[in-house]
C-alpha atoms as a printed R data frame, in Angstrom:
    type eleno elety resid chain resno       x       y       z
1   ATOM     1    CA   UNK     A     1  19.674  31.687  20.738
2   ATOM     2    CA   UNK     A     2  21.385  32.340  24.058
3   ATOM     3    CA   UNK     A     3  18.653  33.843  27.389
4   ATOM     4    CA   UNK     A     4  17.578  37.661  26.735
5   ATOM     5    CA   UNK     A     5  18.661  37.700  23.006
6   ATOM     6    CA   UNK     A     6  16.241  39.533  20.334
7   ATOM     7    CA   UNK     A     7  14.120  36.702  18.466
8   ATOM     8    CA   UNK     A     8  15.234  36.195  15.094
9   ATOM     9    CA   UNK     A     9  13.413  38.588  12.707
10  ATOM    10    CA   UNK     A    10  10.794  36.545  10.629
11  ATOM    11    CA   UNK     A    11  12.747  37.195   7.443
12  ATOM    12    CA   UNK     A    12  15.435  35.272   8.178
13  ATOM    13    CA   UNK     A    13  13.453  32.233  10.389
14  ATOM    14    CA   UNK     A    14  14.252  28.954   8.540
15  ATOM    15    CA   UNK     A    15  11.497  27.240   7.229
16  ATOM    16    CA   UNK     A    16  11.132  23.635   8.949
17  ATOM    17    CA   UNK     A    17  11.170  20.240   6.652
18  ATOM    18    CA   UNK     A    18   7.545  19.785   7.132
19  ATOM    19    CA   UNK     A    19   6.848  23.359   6.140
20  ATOM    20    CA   UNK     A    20   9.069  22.978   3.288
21  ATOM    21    CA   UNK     A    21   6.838  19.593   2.047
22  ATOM    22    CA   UNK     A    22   3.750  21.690   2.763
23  ATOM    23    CA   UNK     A    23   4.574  24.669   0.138
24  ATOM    24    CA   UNK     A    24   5.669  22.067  -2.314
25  ATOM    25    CA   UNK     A    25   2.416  20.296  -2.041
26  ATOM    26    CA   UNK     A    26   0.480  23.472  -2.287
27  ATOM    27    CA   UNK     A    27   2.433  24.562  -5.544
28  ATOM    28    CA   UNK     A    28   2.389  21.183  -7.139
29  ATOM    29    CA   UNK     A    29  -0.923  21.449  -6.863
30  ATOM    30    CA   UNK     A    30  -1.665  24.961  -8.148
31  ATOM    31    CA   UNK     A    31   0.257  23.865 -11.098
32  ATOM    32    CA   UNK     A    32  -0.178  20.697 -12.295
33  ATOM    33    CA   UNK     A    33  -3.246  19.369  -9.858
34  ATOM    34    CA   UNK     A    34  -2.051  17.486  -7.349
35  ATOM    35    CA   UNK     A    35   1.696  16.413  -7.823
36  ATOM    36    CA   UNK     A    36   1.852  16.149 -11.430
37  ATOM    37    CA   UNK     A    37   0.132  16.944 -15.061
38  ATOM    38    CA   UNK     A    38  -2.275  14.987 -17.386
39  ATOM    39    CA   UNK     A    39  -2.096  13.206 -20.060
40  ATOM    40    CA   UNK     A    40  -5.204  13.379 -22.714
41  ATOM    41    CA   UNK     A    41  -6.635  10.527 -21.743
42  ATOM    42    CA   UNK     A    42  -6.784  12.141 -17.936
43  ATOM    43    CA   UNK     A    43  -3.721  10.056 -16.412
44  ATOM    44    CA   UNK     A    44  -1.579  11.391 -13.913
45  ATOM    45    CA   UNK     A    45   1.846  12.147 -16.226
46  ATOM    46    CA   UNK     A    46   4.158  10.584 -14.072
47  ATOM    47    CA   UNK     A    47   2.255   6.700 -14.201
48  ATOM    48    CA   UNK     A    48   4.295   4.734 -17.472
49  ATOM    49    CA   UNK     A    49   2.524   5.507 -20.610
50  ATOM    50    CA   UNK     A    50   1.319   1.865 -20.760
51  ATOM    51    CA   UNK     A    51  -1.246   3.306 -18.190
52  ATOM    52    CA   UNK     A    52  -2.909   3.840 -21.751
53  ATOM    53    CA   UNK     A    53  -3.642   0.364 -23.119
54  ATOM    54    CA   UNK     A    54  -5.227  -1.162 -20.040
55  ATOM    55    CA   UNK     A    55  -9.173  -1.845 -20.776
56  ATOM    56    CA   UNK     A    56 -10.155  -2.233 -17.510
57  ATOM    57    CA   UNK     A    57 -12.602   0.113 -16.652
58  ATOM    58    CA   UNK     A    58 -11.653   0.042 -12.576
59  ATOM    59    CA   UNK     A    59  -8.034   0.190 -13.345
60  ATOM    60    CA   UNK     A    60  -8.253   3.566 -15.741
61  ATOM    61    CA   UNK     A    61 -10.569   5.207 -13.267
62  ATOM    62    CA   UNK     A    62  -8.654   4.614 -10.157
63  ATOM    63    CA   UNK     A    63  -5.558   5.446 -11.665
64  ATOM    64    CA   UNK     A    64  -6.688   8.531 -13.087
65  ATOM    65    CA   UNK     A    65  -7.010   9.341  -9.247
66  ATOM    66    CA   UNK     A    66  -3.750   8.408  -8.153
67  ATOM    67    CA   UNK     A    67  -1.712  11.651  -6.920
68  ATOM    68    CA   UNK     A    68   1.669  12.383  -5.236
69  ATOM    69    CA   UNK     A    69   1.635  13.591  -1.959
70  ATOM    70    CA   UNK     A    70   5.086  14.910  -0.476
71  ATOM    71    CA   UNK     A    71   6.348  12.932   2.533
72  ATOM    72    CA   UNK     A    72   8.919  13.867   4.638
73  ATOM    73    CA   UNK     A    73  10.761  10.648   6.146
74  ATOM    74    CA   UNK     A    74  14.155  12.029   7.465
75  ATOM    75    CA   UNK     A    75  16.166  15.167   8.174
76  ATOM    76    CA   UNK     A    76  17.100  15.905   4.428
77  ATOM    77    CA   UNK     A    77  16.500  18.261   2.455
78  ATOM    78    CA   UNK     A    78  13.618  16.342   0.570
79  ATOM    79    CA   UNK     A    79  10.455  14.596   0.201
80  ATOM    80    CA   UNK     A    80   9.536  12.016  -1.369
81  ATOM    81    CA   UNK     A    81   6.348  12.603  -3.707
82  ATOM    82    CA   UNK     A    82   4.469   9.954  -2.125
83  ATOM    83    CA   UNK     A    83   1.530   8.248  -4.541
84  ATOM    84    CA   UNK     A    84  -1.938   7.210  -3.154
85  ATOM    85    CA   UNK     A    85  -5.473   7.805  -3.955
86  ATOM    86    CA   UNK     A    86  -7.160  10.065  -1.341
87  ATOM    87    CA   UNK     A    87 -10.976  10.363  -0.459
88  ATOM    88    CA   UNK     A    88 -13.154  12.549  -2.363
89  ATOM    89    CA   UNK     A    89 -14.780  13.605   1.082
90  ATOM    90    CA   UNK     A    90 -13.919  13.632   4.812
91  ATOM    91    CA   UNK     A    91 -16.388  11.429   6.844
92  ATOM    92    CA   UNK     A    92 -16.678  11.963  10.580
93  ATOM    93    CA   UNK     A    93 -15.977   8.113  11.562
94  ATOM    94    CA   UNK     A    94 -12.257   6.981  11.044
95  ATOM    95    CA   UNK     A    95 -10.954   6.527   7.979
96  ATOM    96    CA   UNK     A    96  -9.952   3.347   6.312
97  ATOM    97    CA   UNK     A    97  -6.377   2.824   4.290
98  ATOM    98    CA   UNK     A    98  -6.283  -0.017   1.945
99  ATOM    99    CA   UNK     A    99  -2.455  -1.308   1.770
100 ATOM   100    CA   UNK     A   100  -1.233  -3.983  -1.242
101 ATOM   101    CA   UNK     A   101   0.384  -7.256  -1.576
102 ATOM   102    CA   UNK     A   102   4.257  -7.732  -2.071
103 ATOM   103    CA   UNK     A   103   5.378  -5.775  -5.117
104 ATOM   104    CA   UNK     A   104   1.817  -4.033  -5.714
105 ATOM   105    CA   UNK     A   105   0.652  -0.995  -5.990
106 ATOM   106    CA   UNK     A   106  -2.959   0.892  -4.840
107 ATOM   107    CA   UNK     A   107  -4.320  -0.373  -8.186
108 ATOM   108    CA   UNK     A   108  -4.832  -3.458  -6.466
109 ATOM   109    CA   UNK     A   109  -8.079  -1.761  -5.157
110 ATOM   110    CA   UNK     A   110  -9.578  -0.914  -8.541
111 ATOM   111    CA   UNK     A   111 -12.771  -2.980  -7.779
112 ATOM   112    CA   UNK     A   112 -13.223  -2.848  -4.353
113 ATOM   113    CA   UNK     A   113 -12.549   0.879  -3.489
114 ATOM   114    CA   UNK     A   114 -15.369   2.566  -5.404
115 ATOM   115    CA   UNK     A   115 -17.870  -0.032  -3.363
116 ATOM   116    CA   UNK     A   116 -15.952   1.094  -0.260
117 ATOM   117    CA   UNK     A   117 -16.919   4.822  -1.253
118 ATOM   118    CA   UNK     A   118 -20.334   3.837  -1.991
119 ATOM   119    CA   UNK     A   119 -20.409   2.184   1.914
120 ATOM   120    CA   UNK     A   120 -20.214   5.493   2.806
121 ATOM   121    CA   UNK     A   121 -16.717   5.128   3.973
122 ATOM   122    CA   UNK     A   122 -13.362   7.580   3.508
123 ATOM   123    CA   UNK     A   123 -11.347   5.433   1.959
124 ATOM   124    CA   UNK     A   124  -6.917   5.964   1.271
125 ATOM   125    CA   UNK     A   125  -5.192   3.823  -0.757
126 ATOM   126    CA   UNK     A   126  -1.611   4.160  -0.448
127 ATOM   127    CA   UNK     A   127   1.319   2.623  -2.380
128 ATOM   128    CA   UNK     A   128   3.705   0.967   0.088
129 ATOM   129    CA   UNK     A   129   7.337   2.516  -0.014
130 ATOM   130    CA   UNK     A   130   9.155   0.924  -2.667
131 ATOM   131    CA   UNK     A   131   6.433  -0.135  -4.813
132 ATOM   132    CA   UNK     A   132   3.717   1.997  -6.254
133 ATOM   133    CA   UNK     A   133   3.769   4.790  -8.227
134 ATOM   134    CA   UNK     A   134   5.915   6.889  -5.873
135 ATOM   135    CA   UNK     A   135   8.747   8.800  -7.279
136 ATOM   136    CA   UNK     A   136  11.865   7.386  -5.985
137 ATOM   137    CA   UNK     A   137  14.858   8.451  -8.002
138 ATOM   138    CA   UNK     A   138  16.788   9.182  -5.272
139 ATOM   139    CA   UNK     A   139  15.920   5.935  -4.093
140 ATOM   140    CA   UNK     A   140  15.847   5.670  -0.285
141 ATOM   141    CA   UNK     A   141  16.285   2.487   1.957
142 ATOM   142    CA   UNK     A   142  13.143   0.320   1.354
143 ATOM   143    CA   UNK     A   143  13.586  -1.803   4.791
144 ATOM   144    CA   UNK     A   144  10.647  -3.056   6.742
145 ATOM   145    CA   UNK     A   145  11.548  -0.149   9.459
146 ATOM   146    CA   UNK     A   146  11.921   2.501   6.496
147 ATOM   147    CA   UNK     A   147   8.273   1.389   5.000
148 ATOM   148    CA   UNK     A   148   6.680   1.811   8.718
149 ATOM   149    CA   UNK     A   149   8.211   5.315   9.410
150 ATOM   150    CA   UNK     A   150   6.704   6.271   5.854
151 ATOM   151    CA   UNK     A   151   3.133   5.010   6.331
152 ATOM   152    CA   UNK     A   152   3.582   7.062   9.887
153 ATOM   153    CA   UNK     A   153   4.710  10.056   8.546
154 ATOM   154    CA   UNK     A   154   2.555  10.173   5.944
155 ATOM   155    CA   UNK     A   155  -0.623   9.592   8.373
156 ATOM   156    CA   UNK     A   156   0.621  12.185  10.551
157 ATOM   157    CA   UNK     A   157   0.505  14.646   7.677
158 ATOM   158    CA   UNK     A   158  -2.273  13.437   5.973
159 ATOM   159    CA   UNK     A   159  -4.993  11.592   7.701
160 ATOM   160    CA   UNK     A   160  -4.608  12.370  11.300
161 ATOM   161    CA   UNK     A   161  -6.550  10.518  12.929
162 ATOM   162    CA   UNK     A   162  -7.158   6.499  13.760
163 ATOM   163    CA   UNK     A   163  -7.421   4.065  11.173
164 ATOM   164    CA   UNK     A   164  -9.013   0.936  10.046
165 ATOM   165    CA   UNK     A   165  -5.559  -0.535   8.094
166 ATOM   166    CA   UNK     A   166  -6.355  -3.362   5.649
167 ATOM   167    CA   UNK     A   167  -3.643  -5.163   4.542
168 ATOM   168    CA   UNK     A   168  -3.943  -7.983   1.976
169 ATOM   169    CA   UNK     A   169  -0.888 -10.923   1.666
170 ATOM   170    CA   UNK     A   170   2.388  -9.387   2.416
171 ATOM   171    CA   UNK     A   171   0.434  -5.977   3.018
172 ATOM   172    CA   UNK     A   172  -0.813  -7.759   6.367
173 ATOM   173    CA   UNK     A   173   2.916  -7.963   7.387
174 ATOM   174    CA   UNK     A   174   3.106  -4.711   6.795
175 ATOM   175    CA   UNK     A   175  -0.052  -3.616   8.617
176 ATOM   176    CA   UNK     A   176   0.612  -5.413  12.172
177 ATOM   177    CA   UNK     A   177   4.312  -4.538  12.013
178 ATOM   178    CA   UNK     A   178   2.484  -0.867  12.017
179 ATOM   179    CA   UNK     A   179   0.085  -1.688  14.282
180 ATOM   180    CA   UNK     A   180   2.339  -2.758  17.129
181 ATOM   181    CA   UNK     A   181   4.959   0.117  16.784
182 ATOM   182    CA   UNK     A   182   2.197   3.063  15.861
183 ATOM   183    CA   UNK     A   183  -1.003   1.317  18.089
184 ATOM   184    CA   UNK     A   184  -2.158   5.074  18.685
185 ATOM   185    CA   UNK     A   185  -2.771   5.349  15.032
186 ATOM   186    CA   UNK     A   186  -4.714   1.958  14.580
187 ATOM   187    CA   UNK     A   187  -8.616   1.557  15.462
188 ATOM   188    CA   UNK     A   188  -8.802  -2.048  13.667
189 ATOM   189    CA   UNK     A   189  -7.037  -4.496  11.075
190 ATOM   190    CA   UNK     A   190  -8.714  -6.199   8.104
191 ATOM   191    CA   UNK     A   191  -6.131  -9.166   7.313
192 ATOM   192    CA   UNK     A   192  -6.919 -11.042   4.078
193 ATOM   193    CA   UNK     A   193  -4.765 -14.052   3.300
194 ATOM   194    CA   UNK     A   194  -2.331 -12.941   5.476
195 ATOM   195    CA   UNK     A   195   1.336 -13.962   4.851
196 ATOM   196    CA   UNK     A   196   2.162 -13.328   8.110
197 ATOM   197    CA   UNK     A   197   4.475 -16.261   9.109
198 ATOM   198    CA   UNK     A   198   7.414 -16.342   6.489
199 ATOM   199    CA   UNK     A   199  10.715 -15.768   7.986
200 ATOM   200    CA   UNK     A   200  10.816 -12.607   6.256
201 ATOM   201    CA   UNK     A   201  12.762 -13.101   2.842
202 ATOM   202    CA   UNK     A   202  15.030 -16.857   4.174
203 ATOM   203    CA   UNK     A   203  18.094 -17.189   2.080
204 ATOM   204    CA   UNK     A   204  17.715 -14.300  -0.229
205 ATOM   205    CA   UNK     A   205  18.969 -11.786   1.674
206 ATOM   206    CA   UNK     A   206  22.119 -13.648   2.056
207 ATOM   207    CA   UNK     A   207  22.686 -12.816  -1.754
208 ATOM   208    CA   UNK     A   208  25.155 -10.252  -2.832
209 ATOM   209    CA   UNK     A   209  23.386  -7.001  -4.674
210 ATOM   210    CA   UNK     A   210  24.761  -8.466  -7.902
211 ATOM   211    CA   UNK     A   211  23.102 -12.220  -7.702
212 ATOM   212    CA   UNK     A   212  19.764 -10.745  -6.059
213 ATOM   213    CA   UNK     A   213  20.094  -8.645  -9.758
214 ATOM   214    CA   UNK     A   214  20.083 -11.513 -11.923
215 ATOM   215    CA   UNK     A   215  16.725 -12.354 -10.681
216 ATOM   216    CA   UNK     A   216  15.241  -9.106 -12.505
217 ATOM   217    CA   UNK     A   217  15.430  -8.437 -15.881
218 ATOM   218    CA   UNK     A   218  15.560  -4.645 -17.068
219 ATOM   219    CA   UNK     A   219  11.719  -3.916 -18.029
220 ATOM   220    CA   UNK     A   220  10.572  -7.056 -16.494
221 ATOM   221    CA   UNK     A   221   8.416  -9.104 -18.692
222 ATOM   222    CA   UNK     A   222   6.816 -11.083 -15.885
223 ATOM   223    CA   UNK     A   223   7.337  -9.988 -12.508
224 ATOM   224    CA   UNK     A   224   6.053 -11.760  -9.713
225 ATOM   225    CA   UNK     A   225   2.723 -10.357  -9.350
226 ATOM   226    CA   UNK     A   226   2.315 -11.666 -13.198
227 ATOM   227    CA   UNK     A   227   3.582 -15.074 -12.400
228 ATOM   228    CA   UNK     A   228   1.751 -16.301  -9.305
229 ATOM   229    CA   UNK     A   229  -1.372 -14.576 -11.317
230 ATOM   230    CA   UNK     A   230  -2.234 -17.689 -13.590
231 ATOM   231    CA   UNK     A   231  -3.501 -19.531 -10.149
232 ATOM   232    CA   UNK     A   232  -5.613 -16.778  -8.767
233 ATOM   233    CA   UNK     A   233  -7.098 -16.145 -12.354
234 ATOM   234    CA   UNK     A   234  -8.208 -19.891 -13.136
235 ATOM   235    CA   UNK     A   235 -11.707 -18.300 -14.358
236 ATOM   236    CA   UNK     A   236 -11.607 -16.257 -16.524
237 ATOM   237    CA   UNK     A   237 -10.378 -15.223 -20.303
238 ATOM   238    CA   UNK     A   238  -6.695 -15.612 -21.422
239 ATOM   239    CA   UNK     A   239  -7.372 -11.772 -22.757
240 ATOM   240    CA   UNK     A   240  -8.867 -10.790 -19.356
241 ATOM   241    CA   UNK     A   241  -5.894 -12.647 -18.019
242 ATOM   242    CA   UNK     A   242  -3.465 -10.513 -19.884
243 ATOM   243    CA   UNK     A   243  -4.766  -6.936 -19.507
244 ATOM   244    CA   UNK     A   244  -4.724  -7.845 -15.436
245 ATOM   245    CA   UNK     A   245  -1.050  -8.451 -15.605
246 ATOM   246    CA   UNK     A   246  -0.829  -5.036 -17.346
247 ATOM   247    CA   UNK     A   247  -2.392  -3.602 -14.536
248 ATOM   248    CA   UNK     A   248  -0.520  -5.316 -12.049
249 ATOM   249    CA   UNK     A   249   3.166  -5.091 -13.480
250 ATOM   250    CA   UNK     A   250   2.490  -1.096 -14.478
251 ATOM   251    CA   UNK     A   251   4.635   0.089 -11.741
252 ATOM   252    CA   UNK     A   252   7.704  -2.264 -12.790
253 ATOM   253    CA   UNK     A   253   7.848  -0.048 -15.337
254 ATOM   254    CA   UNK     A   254   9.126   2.837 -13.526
255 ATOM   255    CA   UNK     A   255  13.144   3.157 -13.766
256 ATOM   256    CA   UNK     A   256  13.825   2.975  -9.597
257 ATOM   257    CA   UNK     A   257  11.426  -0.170  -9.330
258 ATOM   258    CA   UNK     A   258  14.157  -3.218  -9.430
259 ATOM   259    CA   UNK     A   259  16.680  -1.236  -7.338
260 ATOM   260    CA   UNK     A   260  13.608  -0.605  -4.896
261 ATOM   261    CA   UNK     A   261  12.588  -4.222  -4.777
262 ATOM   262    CA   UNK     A   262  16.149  -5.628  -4.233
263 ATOM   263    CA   UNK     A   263  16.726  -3.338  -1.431
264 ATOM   264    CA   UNK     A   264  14.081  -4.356   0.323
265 ATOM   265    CA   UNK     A   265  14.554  -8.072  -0.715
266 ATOM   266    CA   UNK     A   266  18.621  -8.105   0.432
267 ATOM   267    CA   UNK     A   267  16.946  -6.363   3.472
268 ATOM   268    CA   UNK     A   268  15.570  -9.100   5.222
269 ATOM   269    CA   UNK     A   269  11.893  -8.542   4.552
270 ATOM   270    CA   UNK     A   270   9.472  -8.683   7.031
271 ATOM   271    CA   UNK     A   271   9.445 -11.248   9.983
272 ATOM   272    CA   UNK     A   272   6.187 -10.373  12.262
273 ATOM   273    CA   UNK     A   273   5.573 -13.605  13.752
274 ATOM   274    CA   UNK     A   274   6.466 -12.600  17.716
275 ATOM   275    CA   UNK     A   275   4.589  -9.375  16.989
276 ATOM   276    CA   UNK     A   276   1.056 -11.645  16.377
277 ATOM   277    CA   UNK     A   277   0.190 -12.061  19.854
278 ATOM   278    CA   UNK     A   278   1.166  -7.998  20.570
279 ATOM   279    CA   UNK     A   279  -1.920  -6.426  18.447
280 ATOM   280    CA   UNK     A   280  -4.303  -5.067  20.520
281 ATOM   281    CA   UNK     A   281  -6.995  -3.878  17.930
282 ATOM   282    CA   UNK     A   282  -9.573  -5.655  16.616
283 ATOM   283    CA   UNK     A   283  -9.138  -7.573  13.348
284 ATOM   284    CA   UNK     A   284 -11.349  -8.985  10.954
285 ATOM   285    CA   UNK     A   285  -9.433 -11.971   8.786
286 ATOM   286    CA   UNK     A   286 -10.781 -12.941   5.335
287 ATOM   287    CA   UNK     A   287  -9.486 -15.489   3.393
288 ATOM   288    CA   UNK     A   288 -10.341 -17.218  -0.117
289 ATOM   289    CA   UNK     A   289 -11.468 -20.092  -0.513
290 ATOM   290    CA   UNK     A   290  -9.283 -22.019  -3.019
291 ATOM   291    CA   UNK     A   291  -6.082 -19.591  -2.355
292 ATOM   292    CA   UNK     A   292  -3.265 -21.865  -3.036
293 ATOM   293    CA   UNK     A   293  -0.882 -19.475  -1.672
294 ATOM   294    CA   UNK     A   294  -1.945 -19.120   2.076
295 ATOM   295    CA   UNK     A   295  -3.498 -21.917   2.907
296 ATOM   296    CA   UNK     A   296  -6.306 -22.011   5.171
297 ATOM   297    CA   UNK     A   297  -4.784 -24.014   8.305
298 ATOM   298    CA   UNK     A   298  -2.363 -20.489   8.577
299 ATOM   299    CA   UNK     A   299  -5.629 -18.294   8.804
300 ATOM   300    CA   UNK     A   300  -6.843 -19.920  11.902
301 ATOM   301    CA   UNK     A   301  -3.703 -19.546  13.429
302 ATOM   302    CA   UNK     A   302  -3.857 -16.368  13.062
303 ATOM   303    CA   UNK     A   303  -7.144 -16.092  14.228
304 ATOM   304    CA   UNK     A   304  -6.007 -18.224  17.664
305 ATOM   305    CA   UNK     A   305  -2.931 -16.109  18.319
306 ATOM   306    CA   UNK     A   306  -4.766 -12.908  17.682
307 ATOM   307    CA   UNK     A   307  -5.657 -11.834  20.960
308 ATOM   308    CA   UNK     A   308  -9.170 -10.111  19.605
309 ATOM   309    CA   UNK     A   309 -10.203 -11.558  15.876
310 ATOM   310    CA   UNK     A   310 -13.054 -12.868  13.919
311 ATOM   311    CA   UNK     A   311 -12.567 -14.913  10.298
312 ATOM   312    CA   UNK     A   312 -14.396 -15.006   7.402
313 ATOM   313    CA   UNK     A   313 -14.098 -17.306   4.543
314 ATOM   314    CA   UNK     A   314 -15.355 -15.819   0.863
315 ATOM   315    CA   UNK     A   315 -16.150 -18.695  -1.608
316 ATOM   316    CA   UNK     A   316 -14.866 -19.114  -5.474
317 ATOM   317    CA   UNK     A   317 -11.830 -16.862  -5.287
318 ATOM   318    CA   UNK     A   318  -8.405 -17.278  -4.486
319 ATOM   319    CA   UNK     A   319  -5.341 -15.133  -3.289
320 ATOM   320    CA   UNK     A   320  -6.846 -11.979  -4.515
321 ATOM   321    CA   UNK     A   321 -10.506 -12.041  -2.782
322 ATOM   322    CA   UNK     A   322 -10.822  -8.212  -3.137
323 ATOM   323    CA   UNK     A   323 -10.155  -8.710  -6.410
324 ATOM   324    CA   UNK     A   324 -12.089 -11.453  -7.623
325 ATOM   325    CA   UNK     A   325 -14.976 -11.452  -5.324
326 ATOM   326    CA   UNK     A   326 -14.937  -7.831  -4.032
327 ATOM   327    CA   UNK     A   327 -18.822  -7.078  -3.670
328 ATOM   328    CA   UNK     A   328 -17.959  -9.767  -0.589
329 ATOM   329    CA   UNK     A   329 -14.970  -8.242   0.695
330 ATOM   330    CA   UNK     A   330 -16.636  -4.896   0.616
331 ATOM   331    CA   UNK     A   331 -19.199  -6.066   2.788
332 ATOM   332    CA   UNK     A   332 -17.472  -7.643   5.029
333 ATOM   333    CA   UNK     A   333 -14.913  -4.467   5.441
334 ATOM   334    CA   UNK     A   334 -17.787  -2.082   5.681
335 ATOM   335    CA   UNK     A   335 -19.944  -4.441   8.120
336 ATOM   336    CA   UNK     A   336 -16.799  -4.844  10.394
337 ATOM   337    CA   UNK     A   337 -16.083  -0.960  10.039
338 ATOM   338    CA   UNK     A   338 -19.471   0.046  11.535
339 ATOM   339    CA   UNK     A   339 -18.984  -3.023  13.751
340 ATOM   340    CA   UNK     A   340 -22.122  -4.783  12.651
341 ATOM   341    CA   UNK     A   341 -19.621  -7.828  11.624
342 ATOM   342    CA   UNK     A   342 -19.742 -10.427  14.075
């Protein structure tokens, strides 16, 4: 519009991308509540039907939470519907957002984030880009640098205002690589067995598309979350075993989930080692005791290179502590929260 020109009448003003995300969200919620319809059972529609045969009680009611929020991560013409489980109610400290592990999804949470509620604390758990429940059919690129601009966008739509990020495993990759590029949107980290020194994914991303593909097969029986389970789950049943691999392959099942996971695979991964000694917020590190995946000598490095850091230790679990022991991790997340963990 050139100097002393008539604005442009409001009929004809173009509607920006993140107005166009808003008015979606605000129909997909008048018609189906909240980005999508329900089955009988009370299951959003768009989680795989296997949803159905899980038993665990934490698992069905978490995901019958789960919505799609859209997400606007570029200059095109779309969102992407964007899945997460949001807080029943607005608290007046900062909120807390529970990340996942490599290949994960918020599900992850289902023990731990109904204690975290009944802390008194508003609690997000969000479904990393690429993995989740997020609807991804036009798949975009699932990069380390594509999965921090759509944590930021979708904080800067959503939540607003500083947060305590937890990231467990891989998810702590994930949470310093945001914490050093976004520090404006970080109060504190909770790290829990952080697998925070791999090279990001070595050799594999050498691999041409093809040969990275004949390390999935289509509806994967066992994917990796399944595999490394049987070490974390040394305690209980064979039939408790089971239904937890249920809940944590159910998003493998979605059509976009191999394509997703090779992208980001052939990508590089992530490699956050010279970014350690950057963070500036406080972080609280937990590790299990027998984890056989990050061992415990790699947790107090952490803990020395951090610049500001306390660790705690939780006995009798292993890689999954907010899992297996998560009246413990609770605590200790809600203590350090209201900074009473010291």
């Amino acid at each position: 519009m050139m100097w002393g020109s008539p604005p442009i009448p409001a009929q004809t003003r173009v509607a920006t991308m993140a107005e166009k995300c808003e008015s979606l969200s605000r129909v997909l919620a008048c018609k189906t509540g909240g980005g999508g319809g329900r089955t009988g059972a009370g299951f959003p529609s768009f989680l795989p039907k296997e949803v159905e045969k899980i038993k665990d009680p934490f698992a069905r009611t978490l995901a019958q939470r789960i919505e799609r929020l859209p997400v606007q991560i570029g200059i095109s013409e779309s969102c992407i519907m964007s899945s997460c489980v949001k807080p029943i109610i607005q608290r007046e400290t900062n909120p807390m957002v529970l990340l996942h592990c490599f290949d994960s999804s918020c599900l992850e949470w289902r023990c731990t984030y109904p204690l975290l509620e009944e802390a008194g604390l508003e609690v997000w758990a969000i479904d990393v880009l690429g993995w989740g429940f997020s609807d991804l059919e036009r798949l975009p690129p699932c990069n380390a640098a594509s999965k921090r601009h759509h944590l930021y966008q979708l904080w800067k739509s959503y939540i607003k205002r500083p947060m305590i990020l937890v990231g467990p495993s891989l998810g702590a990759a994930v949470a310093i690589d945001f914490a050093v590029n976004y520090p404006e949107a970080v109060e504190k980290l909770v790290l829990i067995n952080a697998s925070v020194y791999a090279e990001g994914t070595g050799d594999l991303a050498k691999l041409p598309t093809i040969v990275a593909q004949g390390f999935f097969i289509e509806k994967h029986p066992t994917p990796p979350l399944c595999k490394y389970t049987g070490l974390q789950w040394y305690f209980i049943s064979h039939k408790l075993r089971l239904d937890q691999c249920k809940v944590g392959r159910l998003h493998t099942l979605l059509p976009w989930w191999k394509d997703a996971t090779i992208n980001f695979i052939c990508s590089g991964g992530y490699n956050v080692i010279s970014q350690i000694k950057q963070v500036k917020q406080k972080a609280l590190i937990i590790c299990g005791e027998r984890d056989q995946i990050i061992g415990y000598k790699l947790a107090v490095r952490l803990h020395c290179e951090l610049q500001d850091s306390i660790i705690r230790k939780v006995p009798d679990c292993g890689h999954l502590p907010h899992v297996q022991q998560p009246r413990s991790v609770a605590k200790l997340i809600a203590d350090f929260a209201r900074g009473d963990c010291r």
